[in-house]
KELUM-345348 format. One record per residue (C-alpha): residue number from 1; x, y, z. Coordinates in pm, 1 decimal, padded with zeros to 6 digits, always signed. Layout:
! residues N
+-----+----------+----------+----------+
: pos :        X :        Y :        Z :
+-----+----------+----------+----------+
: NUM :        X :        Y :        Z :
...
+-----+----------+----------+----------+
***
This chain:
! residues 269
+-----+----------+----------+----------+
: pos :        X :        Y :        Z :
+-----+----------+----------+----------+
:   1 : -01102.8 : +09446.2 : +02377.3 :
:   2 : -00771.5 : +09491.2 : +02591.1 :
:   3 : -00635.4 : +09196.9 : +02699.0 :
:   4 : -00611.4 : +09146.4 : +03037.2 :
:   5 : -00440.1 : +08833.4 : +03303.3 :
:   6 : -00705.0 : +08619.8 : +03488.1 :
:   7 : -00600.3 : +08873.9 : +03780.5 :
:   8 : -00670.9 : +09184.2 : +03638.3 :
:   9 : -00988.7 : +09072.4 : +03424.9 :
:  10 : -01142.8 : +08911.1 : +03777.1 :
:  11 : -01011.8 : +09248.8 : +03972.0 :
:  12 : -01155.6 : +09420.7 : +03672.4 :
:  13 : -01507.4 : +09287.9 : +03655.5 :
:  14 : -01572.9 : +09238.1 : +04059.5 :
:  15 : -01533.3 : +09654.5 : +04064.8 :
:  16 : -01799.2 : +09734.6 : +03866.8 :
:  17 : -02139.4 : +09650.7 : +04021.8 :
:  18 : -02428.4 : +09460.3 : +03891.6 :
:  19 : -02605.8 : +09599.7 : +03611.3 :
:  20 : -02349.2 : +09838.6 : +03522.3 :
:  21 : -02296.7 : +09825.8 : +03103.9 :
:  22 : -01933.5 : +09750.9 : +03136.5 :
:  23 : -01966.3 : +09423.8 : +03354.9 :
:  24 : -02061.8 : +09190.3 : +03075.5 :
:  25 : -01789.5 : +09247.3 : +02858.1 :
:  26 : -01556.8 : +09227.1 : +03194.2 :
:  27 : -01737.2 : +08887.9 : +03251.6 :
:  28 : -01656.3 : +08766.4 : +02923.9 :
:  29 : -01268.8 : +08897.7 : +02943.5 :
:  30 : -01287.4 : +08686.7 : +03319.6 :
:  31 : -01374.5 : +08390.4 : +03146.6 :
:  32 : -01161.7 : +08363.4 : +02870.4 :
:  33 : -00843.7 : +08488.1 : +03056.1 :
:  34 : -00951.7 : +08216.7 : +03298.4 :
:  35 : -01062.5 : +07931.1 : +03045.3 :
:  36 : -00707.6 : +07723.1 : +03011.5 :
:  37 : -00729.8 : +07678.4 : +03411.7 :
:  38 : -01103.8 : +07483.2 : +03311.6 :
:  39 : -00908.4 : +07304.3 : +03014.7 :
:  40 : -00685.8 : +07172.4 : +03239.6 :
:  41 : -00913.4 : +07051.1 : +03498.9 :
:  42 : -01088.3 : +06874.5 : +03225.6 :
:  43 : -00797.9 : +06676.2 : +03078.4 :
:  44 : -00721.9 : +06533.6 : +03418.2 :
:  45 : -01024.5 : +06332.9 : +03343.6 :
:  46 : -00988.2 : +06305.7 : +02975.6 :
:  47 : -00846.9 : +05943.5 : +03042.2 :
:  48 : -01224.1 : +05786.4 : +03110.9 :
:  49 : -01350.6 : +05778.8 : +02796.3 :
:  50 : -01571.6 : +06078.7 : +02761.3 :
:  51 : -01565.3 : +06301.2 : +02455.6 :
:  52 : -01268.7 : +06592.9 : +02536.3 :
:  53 : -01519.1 : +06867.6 : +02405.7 :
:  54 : -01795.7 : +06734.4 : +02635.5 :
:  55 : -01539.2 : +06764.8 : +02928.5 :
:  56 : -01425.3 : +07104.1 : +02826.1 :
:  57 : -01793.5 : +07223.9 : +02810.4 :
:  58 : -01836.2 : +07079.0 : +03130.2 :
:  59 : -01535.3 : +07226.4 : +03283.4 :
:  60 : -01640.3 : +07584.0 : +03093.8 :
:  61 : -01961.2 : +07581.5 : +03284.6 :
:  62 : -01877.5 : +07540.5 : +03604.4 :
:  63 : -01561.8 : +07804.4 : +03579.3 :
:  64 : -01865.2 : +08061.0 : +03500.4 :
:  65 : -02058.9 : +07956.1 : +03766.3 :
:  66 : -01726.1 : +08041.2 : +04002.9 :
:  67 : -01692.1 : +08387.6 : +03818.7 :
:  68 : -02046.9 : +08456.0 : +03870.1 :
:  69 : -02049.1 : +08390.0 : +04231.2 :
:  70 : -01707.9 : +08445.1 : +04338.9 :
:  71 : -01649.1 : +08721.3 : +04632.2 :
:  72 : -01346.9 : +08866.2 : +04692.1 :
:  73 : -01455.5 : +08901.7 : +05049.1 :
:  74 : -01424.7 : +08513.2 : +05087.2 :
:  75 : -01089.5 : +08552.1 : +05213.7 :
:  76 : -00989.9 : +08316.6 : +04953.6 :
:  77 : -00814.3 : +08350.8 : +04584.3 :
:  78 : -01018.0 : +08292.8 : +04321.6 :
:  79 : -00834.1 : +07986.2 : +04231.4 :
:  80 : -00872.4 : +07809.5 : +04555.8 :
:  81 : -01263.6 : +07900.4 : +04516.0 :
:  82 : -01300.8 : +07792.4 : +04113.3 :
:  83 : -01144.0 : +07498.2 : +04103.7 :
:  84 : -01353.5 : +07286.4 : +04342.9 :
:  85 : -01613.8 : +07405.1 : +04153.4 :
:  86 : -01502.8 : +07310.3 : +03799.3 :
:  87 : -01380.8 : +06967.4 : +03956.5 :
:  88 : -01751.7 : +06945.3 : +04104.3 :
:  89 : -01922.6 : +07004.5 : +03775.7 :
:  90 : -01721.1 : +06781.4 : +03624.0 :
:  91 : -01765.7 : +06471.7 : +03903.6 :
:  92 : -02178.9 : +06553.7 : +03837.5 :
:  93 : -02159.7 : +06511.8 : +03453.2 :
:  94 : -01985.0 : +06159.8 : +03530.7 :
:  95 : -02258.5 : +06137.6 : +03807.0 :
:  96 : -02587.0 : +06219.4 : +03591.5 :
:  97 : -02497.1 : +06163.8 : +03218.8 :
:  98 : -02213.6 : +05878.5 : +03169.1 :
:  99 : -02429.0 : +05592.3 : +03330.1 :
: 100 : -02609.9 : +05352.6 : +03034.4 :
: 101 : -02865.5 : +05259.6 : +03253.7 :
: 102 : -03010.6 : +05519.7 : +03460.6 :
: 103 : -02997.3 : +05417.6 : +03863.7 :
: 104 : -03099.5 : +05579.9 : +04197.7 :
: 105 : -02838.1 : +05841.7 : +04360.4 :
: 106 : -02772.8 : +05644.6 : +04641.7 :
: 107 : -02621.7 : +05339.6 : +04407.4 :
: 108 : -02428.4 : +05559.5 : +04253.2 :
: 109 : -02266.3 : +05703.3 : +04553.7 :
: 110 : -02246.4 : +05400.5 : +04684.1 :
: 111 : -02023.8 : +05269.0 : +04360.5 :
: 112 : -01814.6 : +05549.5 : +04442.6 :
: 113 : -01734.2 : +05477.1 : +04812.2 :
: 114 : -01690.2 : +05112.0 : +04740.2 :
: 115 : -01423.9 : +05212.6 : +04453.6 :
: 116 : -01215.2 : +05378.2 : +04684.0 :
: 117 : -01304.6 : +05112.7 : +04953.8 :
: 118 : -01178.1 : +04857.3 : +04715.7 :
: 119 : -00873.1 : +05026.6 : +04694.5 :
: 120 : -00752.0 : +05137.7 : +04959.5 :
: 121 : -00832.8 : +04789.4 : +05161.5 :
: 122 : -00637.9 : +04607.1 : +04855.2 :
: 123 : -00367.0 : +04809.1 : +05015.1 :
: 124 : -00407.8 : +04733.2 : +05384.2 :
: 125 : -00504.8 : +04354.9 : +05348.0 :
: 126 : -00256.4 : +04257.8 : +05092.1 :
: 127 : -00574.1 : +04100.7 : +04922.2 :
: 128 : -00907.2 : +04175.3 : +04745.5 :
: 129 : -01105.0 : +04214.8 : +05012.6 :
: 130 : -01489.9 : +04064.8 : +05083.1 :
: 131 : -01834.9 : +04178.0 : +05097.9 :
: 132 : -01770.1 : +04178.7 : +05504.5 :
: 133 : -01474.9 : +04357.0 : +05503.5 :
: 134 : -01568.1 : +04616.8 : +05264.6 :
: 135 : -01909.8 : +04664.6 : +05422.7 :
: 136 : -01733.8 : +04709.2 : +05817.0 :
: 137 : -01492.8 : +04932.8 : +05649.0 :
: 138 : -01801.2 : +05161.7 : +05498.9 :
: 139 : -02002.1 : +05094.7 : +05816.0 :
: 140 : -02291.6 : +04957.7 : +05534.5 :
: 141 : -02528.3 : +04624.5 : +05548.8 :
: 142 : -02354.2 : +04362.6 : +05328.5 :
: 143 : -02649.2 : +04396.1 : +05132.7 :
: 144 : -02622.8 : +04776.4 : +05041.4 :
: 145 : -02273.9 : +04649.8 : +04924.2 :
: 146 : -02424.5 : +04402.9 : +04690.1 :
: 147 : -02630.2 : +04683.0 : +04574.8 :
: 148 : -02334.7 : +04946.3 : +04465.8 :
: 149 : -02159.4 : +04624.5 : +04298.6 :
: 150 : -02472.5 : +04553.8 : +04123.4 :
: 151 : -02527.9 : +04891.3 : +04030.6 :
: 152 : -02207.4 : +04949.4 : +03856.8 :
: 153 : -02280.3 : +04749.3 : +03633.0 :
: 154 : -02488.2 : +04984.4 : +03501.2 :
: 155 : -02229.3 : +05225.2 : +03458.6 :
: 156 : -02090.2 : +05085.3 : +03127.6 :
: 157 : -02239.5 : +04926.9 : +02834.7 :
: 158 : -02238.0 : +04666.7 : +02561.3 :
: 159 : -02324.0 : +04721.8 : +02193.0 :
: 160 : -02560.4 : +04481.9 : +02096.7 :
: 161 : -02371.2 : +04431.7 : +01772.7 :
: 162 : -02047.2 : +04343.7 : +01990.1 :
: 163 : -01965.1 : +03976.7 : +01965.3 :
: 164 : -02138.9 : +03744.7 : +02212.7 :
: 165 : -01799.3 : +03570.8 : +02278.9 :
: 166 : -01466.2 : +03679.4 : +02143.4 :
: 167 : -01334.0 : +03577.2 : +01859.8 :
: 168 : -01673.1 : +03425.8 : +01700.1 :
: 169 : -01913.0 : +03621.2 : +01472.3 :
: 170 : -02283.1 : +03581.1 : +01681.1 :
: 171 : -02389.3 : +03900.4 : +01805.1 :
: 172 : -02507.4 : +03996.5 : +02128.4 :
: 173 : -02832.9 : +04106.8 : +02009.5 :
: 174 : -02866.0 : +03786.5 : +01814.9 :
: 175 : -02883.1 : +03617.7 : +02217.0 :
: 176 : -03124.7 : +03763.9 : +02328.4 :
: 177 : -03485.2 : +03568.7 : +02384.8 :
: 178 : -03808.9 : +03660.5 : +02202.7 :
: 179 : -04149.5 : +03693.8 : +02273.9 :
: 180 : -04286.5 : +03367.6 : +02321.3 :
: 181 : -04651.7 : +03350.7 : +02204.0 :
: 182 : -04719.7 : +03051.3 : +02344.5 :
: 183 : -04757.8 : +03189.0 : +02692.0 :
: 184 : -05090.9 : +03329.6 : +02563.8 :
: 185 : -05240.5 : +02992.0 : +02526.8 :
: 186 : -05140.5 : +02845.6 : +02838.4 :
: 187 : -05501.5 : +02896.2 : +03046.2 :
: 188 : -05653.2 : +02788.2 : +02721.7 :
: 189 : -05516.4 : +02465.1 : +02713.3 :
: 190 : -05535.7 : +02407.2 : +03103.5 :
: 191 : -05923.4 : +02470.3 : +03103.8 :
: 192 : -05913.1 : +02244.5 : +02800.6 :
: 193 : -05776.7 : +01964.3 : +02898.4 :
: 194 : -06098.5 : +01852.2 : +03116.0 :
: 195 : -06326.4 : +01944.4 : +02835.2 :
: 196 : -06138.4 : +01659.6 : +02636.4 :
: 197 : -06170.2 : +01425.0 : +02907.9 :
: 198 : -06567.7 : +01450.6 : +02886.8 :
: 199 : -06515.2 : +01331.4 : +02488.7 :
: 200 : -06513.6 : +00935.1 : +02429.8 :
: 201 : -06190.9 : +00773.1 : +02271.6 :
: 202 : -06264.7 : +00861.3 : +01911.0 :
: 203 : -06413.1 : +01186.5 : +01922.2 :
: 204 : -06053.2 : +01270.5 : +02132.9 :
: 205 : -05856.0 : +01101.2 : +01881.4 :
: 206 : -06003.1 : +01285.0 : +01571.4 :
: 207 : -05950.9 : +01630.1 : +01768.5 :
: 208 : -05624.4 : +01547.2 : +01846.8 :
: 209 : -05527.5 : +01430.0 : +01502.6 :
: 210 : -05716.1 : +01781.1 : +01385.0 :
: 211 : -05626.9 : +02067.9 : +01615.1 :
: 212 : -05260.1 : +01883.8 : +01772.6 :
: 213 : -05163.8 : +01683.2 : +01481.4 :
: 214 : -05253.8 : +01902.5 : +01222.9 :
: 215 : -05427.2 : +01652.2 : +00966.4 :
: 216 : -05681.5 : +01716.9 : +00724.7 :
: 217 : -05967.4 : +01507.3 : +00736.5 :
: 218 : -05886.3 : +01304.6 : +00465.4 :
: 219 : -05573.0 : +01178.6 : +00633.1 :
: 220 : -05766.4 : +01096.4 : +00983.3 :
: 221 : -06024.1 : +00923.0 : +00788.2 :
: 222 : -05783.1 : +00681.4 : +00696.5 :
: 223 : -05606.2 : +00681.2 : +01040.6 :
: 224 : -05941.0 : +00563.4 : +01203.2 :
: 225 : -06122.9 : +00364.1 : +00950.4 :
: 226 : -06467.9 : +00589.4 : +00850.3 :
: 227 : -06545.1 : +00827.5 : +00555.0 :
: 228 : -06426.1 : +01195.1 : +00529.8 :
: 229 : -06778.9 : +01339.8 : +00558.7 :
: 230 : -06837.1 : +01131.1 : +00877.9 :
: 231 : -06499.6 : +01242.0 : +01044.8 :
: 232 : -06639.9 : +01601.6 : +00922.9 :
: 233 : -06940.0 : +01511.5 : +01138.1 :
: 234 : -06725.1 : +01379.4 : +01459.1 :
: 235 : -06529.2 : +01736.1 : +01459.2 :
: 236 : -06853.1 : +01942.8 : +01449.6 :
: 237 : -07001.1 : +01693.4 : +01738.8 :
: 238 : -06673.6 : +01755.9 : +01939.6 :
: 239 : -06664.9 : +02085.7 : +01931.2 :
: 240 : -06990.7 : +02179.6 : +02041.9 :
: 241 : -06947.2 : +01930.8 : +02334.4 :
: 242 : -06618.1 : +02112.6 : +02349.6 :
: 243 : -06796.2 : +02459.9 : +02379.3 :
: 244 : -07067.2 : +02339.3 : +02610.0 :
: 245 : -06827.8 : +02235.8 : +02882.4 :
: 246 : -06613.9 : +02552.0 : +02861.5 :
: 247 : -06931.9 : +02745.4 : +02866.4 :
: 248 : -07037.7 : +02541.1 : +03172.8 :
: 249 : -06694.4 : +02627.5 : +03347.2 :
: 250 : -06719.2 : +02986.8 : +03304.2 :
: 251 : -07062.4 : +02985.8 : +03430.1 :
: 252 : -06965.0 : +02808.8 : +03739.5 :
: 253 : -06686.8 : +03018.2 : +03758.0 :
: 254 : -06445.6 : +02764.6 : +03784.3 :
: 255 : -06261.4 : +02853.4 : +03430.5 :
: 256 : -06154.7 : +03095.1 : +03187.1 :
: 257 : -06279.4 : +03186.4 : +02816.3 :
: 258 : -06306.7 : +02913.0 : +02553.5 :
: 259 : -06029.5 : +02769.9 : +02400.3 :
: 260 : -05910.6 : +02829.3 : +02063.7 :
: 261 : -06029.9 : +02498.1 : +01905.1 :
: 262 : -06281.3 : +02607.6 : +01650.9 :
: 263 : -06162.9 : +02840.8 : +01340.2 :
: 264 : -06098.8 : +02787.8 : +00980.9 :
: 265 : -05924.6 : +02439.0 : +01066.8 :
: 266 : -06213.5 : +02250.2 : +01117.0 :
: 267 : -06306.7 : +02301.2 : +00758.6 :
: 268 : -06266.9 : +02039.2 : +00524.7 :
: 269 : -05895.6 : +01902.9 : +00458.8 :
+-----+----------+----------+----------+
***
């Protein structure tokens, strides 16, 4: 393949019409004479963290997309016409792709304009300026303002195994709150709490003991003076009392299911 300057390959390519057999391998001389103008537009932003060969890619596709729909008849050169639209493809990878959390369009257009808000009123006022003053500047709701800010956040990331404060060795990760099972129970023990109150003093004590103490029966035998085999018999009493009130509840449609109080724990201890 004769090697020809982005000129001549571009001159080259746009005088052979479509579907001609000699265009593609014109095309591909266009791009490749062409290609360190894309490299160069890439390294610019290079300094933002972003892989280089992601950025070159980037940069690569939008130089074909200028070949492929560049006109001569423009009345511009093809420079003036292909790099706005490298620099464009490379602004919409940042756009789409570098953000850890995914956010609306409008946030992150709005991060932009505040950015250069930020800036450029640092300038003027001497000073970091406010919500107010960037939002007249923008011409924005204080609130949309909040919004971009918020939304950048978004924008970069923390690894979970970073450390939760410098300089000490908890994780993030290790910060973060579990699932709390307890929430599950909640109704239960609301609806059950007036279902106790119908039980006399001992018959509440001996459930307590059992289902909030933990004891075995052995142990609240002792605690309230009768045999095992009796306290057996207060449990069994309690429960279905228990059960009968719930039941009553739900029928009335004043409550929820029944509460966990029966199971394997009221066996014998």
């Amino acid at each position: 393949m004769t090697s020809l300057s982005p000129i001549e390959a571009l001159g080259a390519m746009a005088a052979v019409p479509l579907g001609h057999p000699a265009r593609p391998e014109l095309r591909a001389q266009a791009i490749v004479a062409w290609l360190p103008l894309a490299q160069r537009l890439a390294g610019r932003y290079a300094v933002r963290g972003e892989p280089r060969e992601d950025l070159a890619q980037t940069a690569a596709v939008g130089l074909i997309k200028a070949i492929d729909h560049f006109d001569p008849g423009y009345g511009v050169g093809f420079g003036g016409y292909a790099i706005p639209t490298i620099v464009g493809e490379i602004k919409r990878y940042f756009r789409d792709r570098t953000w850890a959390v995914r956010v609306p369009r409008r946030i992150q257009e709005l991060r932009i304009m505040i950015a250069a808000a930020n800036h450029e009123l640092t300038n003027v006022l001497c000073r970091a300026p406010t919500v107010a003053d960037i939002a007249a500047h923008l011409g924005i709701t204080e609130e949309e303002v909040l919004d971009g800010l918020e939304g950048a956040r978004a924008y970069n990331a923390r690894s979970l195994s970073a450390p939760a404060v410098p300089g000490q060795s908890i994780e993030l990760g290790a910060t973060l709150g579990g699932e709390d099972h307890e929430y599950a129970v909640v109704e239960d023990r609301i609806a059950l709490m007036p279902a106790l109150a119908a039980l006399d003093d001992r018959e509440r004590t001996i459930v307590t003991l059992r289902f909030y103490g933990n004891l075995s029966q052995a142990e609240i035998a002792g605690r309230v003076g009768c045999s095992q085999m009796h306290v057996s018999r207060l449990i069994m009493r309690s429960l279905g009392k228990l059960h009968d009130h719930l039941d009553a509840e739900e029928a009335a449609g004043r409550g929820g299911g029944h509460a966990a109080v029966g199971g394997p724990a009221a066996g014998v201890g």
